[in-house]
C-alpha positions in Angstrom: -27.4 -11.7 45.7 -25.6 -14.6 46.1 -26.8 -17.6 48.2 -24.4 -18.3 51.2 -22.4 -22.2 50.5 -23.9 -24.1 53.1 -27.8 -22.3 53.4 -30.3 -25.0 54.0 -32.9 -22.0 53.2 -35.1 -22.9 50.0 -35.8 -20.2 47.3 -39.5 -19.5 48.8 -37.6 -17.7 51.1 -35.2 -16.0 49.3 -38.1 -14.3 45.9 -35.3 -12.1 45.2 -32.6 -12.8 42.2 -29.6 -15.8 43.3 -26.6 -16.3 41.4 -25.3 -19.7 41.2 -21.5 -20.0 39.9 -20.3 -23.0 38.2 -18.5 -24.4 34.7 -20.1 -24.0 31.5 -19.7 -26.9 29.5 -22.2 -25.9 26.6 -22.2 -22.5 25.5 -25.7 -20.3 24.9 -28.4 -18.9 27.2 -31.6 -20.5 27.9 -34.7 -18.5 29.6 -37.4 -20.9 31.7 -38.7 -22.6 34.2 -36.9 -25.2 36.8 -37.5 -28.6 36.8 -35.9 -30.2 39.7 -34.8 -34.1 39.5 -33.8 -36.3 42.1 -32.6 -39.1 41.2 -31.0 -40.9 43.5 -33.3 -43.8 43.8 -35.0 -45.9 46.7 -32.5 -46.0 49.5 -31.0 -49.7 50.1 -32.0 -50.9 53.6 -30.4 -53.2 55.6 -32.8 -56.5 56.3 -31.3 -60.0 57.7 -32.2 -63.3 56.7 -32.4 -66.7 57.4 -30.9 -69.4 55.4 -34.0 -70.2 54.3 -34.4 -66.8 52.8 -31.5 -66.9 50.5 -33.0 -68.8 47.7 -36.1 -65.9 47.7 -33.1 -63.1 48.0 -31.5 -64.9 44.8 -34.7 -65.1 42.4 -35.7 -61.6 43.8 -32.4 -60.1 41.9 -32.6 -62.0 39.0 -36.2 -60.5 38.1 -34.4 -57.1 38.9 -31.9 -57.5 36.6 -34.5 -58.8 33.9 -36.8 -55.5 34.8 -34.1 -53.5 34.5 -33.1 -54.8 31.3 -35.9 -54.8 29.9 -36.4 -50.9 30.9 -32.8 -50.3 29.7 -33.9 -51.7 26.3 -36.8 -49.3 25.5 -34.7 -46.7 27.1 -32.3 -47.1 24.7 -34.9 -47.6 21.7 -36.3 -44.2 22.7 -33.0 -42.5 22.8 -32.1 -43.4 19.2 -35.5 -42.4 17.9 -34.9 -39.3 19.8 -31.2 -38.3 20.0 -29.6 -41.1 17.0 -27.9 -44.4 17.4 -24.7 -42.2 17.9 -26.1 -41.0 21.5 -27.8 -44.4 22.5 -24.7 -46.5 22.4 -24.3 -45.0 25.6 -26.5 -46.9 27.3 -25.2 -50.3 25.8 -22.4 -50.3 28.3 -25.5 -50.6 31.4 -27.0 -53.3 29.3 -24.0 -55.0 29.2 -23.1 -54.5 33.1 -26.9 -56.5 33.5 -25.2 -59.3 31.7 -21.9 -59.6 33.7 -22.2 -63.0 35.2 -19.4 -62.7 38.0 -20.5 -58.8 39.1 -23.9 -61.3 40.0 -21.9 -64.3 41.3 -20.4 -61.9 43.6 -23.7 -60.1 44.8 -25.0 -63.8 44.9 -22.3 -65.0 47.1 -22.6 -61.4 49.8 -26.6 -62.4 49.7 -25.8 -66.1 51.6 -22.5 -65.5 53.2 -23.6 -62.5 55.2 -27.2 -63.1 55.3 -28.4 -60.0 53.7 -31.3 -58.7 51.6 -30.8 -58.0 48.0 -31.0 -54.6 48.3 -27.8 -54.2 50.6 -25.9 -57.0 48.8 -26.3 -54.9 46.1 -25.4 -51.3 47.6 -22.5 -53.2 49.3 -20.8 -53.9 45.6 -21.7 -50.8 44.4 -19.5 -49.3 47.6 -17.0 -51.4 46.9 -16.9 -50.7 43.1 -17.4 -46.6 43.7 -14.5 -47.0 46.1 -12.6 -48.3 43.2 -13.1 -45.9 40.9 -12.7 -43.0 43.5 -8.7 -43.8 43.7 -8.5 -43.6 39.9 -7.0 -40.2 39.3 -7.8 -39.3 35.7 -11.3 -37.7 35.7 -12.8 -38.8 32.9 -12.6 -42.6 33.8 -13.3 -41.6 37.8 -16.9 -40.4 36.0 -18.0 -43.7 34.7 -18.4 -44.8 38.6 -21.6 -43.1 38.0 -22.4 -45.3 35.2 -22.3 -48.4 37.6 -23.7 -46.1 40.4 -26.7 -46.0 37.6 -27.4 -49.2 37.4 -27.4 -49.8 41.3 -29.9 -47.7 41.8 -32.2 -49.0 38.6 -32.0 -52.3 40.7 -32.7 -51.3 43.9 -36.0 -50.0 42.3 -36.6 -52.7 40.3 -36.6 -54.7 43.7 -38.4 -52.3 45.9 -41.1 -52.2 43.4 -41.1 -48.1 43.2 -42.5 -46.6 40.1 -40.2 -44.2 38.2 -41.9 -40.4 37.7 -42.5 -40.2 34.0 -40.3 -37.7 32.8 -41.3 -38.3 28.4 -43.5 -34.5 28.9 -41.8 -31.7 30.0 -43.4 -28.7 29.8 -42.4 -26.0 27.3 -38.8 -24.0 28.3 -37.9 -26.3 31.0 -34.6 -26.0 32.6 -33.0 -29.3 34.1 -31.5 -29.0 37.7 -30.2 -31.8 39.2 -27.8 -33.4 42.1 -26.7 -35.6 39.3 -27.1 -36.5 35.6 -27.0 -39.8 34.8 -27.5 -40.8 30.8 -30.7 -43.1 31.7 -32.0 -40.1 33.1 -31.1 -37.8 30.5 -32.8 -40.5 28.2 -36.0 -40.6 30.1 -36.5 -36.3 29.5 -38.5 -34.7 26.6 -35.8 -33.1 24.8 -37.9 -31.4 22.6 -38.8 -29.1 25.4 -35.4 -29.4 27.5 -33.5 -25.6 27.2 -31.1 -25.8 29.7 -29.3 -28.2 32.1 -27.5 -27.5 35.6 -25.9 -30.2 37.8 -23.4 -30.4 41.6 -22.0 -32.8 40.1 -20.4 -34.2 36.8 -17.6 -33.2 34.8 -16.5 -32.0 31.2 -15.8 -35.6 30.0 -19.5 -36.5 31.4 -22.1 -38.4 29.0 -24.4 -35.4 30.4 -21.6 -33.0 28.9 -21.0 -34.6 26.1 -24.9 -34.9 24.8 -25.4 -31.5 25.6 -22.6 -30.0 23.7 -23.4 -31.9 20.8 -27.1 -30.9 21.1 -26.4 -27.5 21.9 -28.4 -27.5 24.6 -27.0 -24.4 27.4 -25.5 -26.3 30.4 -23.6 -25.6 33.8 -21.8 -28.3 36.1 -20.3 -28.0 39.2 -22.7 -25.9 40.8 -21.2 -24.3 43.9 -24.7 -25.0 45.8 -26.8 -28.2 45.4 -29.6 -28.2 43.5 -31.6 -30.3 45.8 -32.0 -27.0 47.7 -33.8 -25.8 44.5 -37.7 -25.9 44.1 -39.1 -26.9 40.3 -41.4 -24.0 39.1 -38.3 -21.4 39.5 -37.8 -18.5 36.8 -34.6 -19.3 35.4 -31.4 -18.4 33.7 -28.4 -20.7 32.0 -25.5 -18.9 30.7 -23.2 -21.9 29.7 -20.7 -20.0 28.7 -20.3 -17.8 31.6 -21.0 -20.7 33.9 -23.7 -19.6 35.5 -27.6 -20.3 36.4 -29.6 -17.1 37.8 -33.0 -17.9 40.1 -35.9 -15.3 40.4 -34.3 -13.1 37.7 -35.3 -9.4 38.0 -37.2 -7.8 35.6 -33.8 -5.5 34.8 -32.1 -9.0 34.5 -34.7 -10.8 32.3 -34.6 -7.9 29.9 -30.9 -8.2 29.5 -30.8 -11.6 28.7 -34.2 -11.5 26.6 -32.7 -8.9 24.4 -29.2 -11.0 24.3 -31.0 -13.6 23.1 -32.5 -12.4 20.4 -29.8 -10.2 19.3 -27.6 -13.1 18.8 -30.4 -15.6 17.4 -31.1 -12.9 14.9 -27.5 -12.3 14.5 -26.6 -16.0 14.3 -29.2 -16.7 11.4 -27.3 -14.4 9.4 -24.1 -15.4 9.6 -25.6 -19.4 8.9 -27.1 -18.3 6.0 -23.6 -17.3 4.5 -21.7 -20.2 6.4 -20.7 -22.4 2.9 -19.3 -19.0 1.9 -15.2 -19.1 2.3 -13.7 -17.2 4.8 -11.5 -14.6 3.1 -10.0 -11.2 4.9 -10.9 -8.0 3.2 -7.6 -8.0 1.3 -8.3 -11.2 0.0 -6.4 -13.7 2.3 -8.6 -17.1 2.3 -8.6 -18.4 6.1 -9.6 -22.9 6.0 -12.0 -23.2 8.6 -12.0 -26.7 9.9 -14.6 -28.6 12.9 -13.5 -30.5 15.8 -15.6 -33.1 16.6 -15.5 -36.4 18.9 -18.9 -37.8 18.1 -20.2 -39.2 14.9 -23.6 -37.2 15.7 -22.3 -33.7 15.0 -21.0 -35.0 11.4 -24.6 -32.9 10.5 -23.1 -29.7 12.3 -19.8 -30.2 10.2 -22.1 -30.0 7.4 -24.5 -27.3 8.6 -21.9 -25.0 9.6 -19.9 -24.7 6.8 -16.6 -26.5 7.7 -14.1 -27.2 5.4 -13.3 -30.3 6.0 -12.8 -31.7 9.9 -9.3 -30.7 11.3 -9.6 -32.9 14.2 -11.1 -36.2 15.1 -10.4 -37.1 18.8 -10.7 -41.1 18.4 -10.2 -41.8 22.2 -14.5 -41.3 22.3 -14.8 -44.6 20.5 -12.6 -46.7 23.0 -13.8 -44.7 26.4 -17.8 -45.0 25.5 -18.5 -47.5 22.7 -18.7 -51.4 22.7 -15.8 -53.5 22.1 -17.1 -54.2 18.5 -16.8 -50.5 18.0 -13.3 -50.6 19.0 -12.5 -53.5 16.8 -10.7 -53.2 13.5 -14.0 -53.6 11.8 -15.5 -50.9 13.6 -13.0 -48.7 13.7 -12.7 -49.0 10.2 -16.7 -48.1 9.4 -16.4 -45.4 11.4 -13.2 -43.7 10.0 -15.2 -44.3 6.2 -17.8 -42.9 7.4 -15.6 -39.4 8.6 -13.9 -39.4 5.3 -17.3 -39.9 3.2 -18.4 -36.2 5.0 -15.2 -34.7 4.8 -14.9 -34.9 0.8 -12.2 -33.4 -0.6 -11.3 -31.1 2.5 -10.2 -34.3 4.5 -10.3 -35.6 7.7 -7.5 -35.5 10.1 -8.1 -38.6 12.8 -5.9 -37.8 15.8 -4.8 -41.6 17.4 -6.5 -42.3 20.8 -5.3 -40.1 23.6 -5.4 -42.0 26.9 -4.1 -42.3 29.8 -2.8 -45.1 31.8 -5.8 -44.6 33.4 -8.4 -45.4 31.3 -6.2 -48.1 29.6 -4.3 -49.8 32.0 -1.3 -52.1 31.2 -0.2 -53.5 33.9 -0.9 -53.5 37.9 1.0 -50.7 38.8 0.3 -48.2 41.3 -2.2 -45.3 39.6 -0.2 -42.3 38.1 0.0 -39.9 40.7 -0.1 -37.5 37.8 -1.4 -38.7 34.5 -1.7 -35.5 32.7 2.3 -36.0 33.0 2.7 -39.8 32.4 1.5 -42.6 30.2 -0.7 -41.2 28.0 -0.5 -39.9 24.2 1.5 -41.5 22.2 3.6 -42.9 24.9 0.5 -45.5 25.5 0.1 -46.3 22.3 3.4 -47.2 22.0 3.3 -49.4 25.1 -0.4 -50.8 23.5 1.1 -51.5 20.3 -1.3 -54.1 19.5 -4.2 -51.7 19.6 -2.7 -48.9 18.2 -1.8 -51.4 15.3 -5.2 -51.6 15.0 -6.0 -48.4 15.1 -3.7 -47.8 12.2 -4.4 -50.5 10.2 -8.5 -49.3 10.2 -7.3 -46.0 9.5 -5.3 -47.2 6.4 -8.1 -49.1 5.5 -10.6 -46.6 5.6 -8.2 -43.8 3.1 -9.8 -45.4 -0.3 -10.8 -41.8 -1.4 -7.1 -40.2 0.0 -8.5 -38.0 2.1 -7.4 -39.0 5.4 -4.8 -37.6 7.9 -3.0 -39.6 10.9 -2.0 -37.0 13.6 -0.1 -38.2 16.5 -0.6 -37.0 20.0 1.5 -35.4 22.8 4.5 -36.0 20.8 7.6 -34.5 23.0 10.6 -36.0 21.2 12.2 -37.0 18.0 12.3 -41.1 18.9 8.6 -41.4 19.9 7.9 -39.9 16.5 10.5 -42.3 14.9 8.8 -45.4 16.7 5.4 -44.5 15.8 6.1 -43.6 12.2 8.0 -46.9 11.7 5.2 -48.4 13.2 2.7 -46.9 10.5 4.7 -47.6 8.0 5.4 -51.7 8.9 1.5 -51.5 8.6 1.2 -49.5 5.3 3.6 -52.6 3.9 1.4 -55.0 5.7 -1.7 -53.8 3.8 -0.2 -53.9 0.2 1.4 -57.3 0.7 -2.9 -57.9 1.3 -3.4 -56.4 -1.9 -5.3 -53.5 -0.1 -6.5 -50.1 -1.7 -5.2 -47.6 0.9 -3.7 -44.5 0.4 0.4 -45.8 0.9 1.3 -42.4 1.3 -1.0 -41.2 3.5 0.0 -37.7 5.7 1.1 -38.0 9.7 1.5 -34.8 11.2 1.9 -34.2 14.7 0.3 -32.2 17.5 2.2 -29.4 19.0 1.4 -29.5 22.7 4.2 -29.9 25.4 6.8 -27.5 25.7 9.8 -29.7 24.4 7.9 -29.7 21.2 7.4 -26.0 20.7 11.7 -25.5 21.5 11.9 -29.0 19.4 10.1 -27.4 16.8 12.5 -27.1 14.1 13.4 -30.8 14.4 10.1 -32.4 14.5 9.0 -30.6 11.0 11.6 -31.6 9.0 10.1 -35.5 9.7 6.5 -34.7 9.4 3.8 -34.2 7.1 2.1 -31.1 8.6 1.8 -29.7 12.2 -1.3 -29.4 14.6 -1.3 -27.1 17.2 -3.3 -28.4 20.2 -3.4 -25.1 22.2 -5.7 -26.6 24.9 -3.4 -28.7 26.5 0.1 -26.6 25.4 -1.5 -23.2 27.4 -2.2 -25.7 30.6 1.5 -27.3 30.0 2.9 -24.1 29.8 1.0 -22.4 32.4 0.9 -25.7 34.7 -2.7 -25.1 35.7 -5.7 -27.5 35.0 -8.3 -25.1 33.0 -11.1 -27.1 35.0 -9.4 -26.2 37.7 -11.5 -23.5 39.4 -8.9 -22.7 41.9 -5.9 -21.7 39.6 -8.5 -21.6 36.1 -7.4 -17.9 36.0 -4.6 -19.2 34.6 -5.6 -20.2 31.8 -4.7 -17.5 29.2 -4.3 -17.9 25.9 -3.3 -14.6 25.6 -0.2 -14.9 27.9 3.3 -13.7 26.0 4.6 -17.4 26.8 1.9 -18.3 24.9 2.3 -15.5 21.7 5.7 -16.5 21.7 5.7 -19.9 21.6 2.5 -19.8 19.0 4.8 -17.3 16.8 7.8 -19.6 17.0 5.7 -22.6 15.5 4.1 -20.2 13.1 7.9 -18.8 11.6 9.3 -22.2 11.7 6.9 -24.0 9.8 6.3 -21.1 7.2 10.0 -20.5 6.7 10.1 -24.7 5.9 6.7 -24.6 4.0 4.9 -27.3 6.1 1.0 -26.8 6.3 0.3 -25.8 10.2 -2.8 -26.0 11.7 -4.4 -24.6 15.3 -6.6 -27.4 16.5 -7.4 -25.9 19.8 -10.8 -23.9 20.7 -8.8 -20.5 21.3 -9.7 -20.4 17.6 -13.2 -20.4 18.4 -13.3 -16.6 19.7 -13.1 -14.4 17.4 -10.2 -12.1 19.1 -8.0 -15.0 19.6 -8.7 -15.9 16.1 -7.7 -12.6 15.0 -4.3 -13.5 16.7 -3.8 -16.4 15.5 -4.2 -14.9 11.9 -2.0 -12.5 12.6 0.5 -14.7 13.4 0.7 -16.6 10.4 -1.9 -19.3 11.1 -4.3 -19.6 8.1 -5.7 -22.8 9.2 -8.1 -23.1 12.1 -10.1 -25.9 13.3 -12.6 -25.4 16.4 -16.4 -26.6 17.5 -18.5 -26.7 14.3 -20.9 -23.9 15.5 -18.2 -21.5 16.2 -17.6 -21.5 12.3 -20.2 -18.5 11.4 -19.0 -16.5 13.8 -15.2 -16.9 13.2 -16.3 -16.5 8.9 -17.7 -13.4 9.7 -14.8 -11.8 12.1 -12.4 -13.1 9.2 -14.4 -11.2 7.1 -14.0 -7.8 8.7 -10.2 -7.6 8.9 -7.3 -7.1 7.0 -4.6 -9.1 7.5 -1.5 -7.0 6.8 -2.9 -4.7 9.5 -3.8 -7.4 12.2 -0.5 -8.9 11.8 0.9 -5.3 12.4 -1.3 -5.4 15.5 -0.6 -8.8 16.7 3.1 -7.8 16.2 3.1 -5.1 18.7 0.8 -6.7 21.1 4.0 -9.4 21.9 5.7 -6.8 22.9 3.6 -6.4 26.2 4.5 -8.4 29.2 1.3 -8.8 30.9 -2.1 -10.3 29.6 -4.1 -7.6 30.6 -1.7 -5.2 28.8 -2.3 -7.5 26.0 -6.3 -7.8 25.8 -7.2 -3.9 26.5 -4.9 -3.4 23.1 -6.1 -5.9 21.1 -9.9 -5.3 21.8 -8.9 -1.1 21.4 -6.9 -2.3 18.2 -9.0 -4.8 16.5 -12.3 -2.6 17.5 -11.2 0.5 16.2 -9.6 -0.6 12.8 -12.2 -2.8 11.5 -16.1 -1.3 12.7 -17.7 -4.6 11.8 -15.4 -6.8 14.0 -17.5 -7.6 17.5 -14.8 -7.8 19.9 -17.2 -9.8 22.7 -14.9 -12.2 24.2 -17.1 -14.1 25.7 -19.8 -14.7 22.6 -19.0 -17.9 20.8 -22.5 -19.1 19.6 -25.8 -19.5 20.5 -28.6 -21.7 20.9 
């Protein structure tokens, strides 16, 4: 039964099973029991003052700042005891709003020019700043408002006085719901005994998101009801691949996902035990198997999971969440040793930051009505030469052992790659004049994501060192619809014929020239898609570390002569259903050990 979108009624009056839809942004299923958190902190209320007062106001928010420093601190102390130093850094960036001295001018100066309390000084910048970063269109910078949000509300408390619940014991199997996420928060929980998270609000670029994914840990944003309706104490259900939380599960329910569970845990075991095993078909074709990572925390998944190497490295993490010294040539340059140290001899492939105008801006334009569109890619970084300089030069600097790749984003045309490849090799020059050890002729490759490319195609190889297929962002670009879109997200389909075609077009071209390919999107994390994109020619797939089992195993179980066979007649239908009832018929009835479950990527 699903629970009507504007009910006020709570779940003690509704014992029977709810359904809550959202967007699963960290696959598996977690069974347990609700813990609900509301976090939105001591409301700010509106008190006038004297001029006499103002002084008191002033020294009341410097000792909030100091408490909530201080609080930050051991926050953060916890949460790389807990999580690693690669999580915690994300709560350096509140740390460092407690030490901006002209935010706290400014909150200063509201306190004796219009006579207010701290509190509502402080809730009035926070407006101000939230309105700020509401106009911003590109969602993933529009989400650090909450950061700042964050912090407001830490003060408020700080200044009210009101004692924080002490959220360091969970019980066993507890299942997160919340209004809102924020990182503090998330640092304050007992991980060990957090299964499963599920927010209204956030958003797959989150800090929520992003430490769940890497922890594996089930989770659902965008709830279509609030869960400040829900009670804690709740029997409940995440599904974060399907997107969706169930409440008061019935029994027939709860043995379906009981038995899920530990067919795929049992299942999963298996197939880790024989993950460092290559993938090779049954006729002998060996299929690389690569991770995609963004955070320096799942190098251990790389690792575990038996990737051969790490096909993609999205760098724009290190600029959108670390500290400036992070960012700086020095950092960078740690960082990208660091990548090439765990990727040995398979090599890493470091993709240059992909931003948008948004999240770097250049000048004081108007916002991009549509950044997905405009300045981003490598059309930024050729406007910010002087980081992306830096960014190349740490790069170069980090290829001692010759096992680094550059690969260039959103590339749509032959001059942006001749700019940016001049541009790398200026700095290649630059280094040896130093008397550097870098690898001089190190391998830039591009990723295959717009449309002009995949037409372009033939052109753009001849000038590169291999080709990445980013299939993410080419099946939104050629389908024009936002996959976190729920609105028009049923069109994304990677099984689309635009889609085969245009993925068959880069396959032939680059085989036919003899360039290395590669598909760095998660369409090779499913095991059908996979399939396809064997059958097509690809024989180098890169995708979430703990896909990697599973995709071994479906490699395993096919042959490839015959899935190209079947891949070839599947382009031949012109709708997508037409297209998955024959490949799941196909692939299921030729090979009895391939699992054709779409929807199953990996498990807790």
């Amino acid at each position: 039964m699903m629970l009507p979108t504007n009910s006020p009624i709570s779940l003690k009056e509704l014992p029977s099973e709810i359904q809550m839809r959202g967007m699963g942004i960290s696959p598996g299923i977690a069974i347990g029991t609700t813990v609900r958190i509301d976090d939105r902190g001591h409301k700010a209320e509106l008190i006038h003052i004297k001029e006499s007062q103002i002084e008191r106001e002033v020294r009341r928010l410097k000792r909030s700042v100091a408490v909530a420093r201080r609080q930050l601190k051991l926050l953060k102390e916890r949460m790389e005891r807990e999580l690693g130093k690669d999580h915690a850094y994300i709560l350096d960036a509140h740390i460092l709003m407690l030490q901006d001295q002209a935010l706290f001018k400014s909150v200063e100066q509201t306190i004796s020019q219009q006579l207010v309390n701290a509190e509502w000084a402080i809730k009035l910048e926070l407006d101000r700043f939230l309105a700020a970063y509401a106009s911003i269109s590109d969602g993933y910078l529009r989400q650090r408002g909450s950061d700042i949000e964050d912090v407001a509300h830490r003060l408020i408390d700080a200044l009210s006085g009101r004692r924080k619940a002490d959220r360091s014991k969970l019980r066993a199997h507890s299942i997160v719901v919340a209004d809102e996420l924020p990182p503090s928060v998330l640092a304050e929980l007992d991980i060990e005994h957090l299964i499963g998270l599920a927010t209204h609000a956030g958003g797959w670029a989150s800090h929520t998101a992003i430490i769940a994914k890497s922890l594996r840990i089930p989770a659902v944003i965008g709830l279509e009801h609030r869960p400040e309706q829900l009670s804690t104490g709740c029997q409940a259900i995440i599904d974060g691949t399907e997107g969706l939380i169930i409440l008061n599960p019935s029994e027939p329910t709860l043995q379906h996902y009981k038995s899920l569970c530990e067919h795929r845990r049992k299942s999963f075991s298996s197939l880790i035990e024989q993950s460092h095993i290559p993938a090779k078909t049954s006729d002998g074709e060996e299929i690389k198997l690569r991770a995609n990572i963004e955070l320096l925390s799942e190098l251990d998944a790389v690792q575990r999971f038996g990737a051969q190497g790490i096909g993609l490295f999205r760098s724009e993490y290190i600029f959108t969440n670390m500290l400036p010294q992070a960012c700086s040539e020095e950092g960078q340059t740690e960082l990208y040793t660091r990548l090439s140290e765990v990727a040995e001899d398979y090599g890493v492939a470091i993709r240059t930051f992909d931003l948008s105008q948004d999240r770097l801006p250049l000048t004081r334009k108007a916002v991009e009505e549509n950044p997905a569109m405009g300045l981003r890619g490598i059309r930024l970084a050729l406007k910010a030469e002087d980081m992306f300089r830096t960014q190349i030069r740490a790069i170069l600097k980090a290829s001692k052992r010759r096992n680094i790749r550059i690969t260039l984003p959103l590339i749509s045309c032959l001059s942006e790659l001749r700019q940016a490849r001049r541009l790398i090799n200026d700095t290649i020059k630059e280094l040896l004049d130093e008397g550097l050890d870098i690898d001089s002729k190190i391998s830039v490759g591009i990723m295959i994501e717009v449309p002009s490319a995949v037409i372009m195609i033939d052109h753009l190889i001849k000038e590169v060192d291999f080709i990445s297929i980013g299939t993410n962002d080419l099946v939104q670009y050629l389908m024009a619809a936002d996959r976190t879109n729920k609105d028009i997200s049923y069109l994304y389909q990677p099984l689309h014929p635009a889609v085969l075609r245009s993925l068959a077009r880069i396959a032939e071209t680059a085989i036919s020239i003899g360039k290395p390919v590669e598909v760095c999107g998660e369409m090779a994390a499913n095991p059908i898609y996979a399939a396809v994109l064997i059958g097509l020619g690809f024989t180098r797939l890169s995708m979430t570390p703990a896909a990697i089992p599973i995709i071994k195993d479906a490699v395993r179980s096919i042959e490839i002569s015959a899935v190209k066979e079947i891949v070839k007649k599947a382009k031949d239908f012109y709708t997508i259903r037409e297209i998955e009832e024959f490949l799941v018929e196909e692939l299921g009835s030729r090979f009895s050990s391939f699992y054709t479950g779409i929807n199953w990527r990996y498990v807790n």
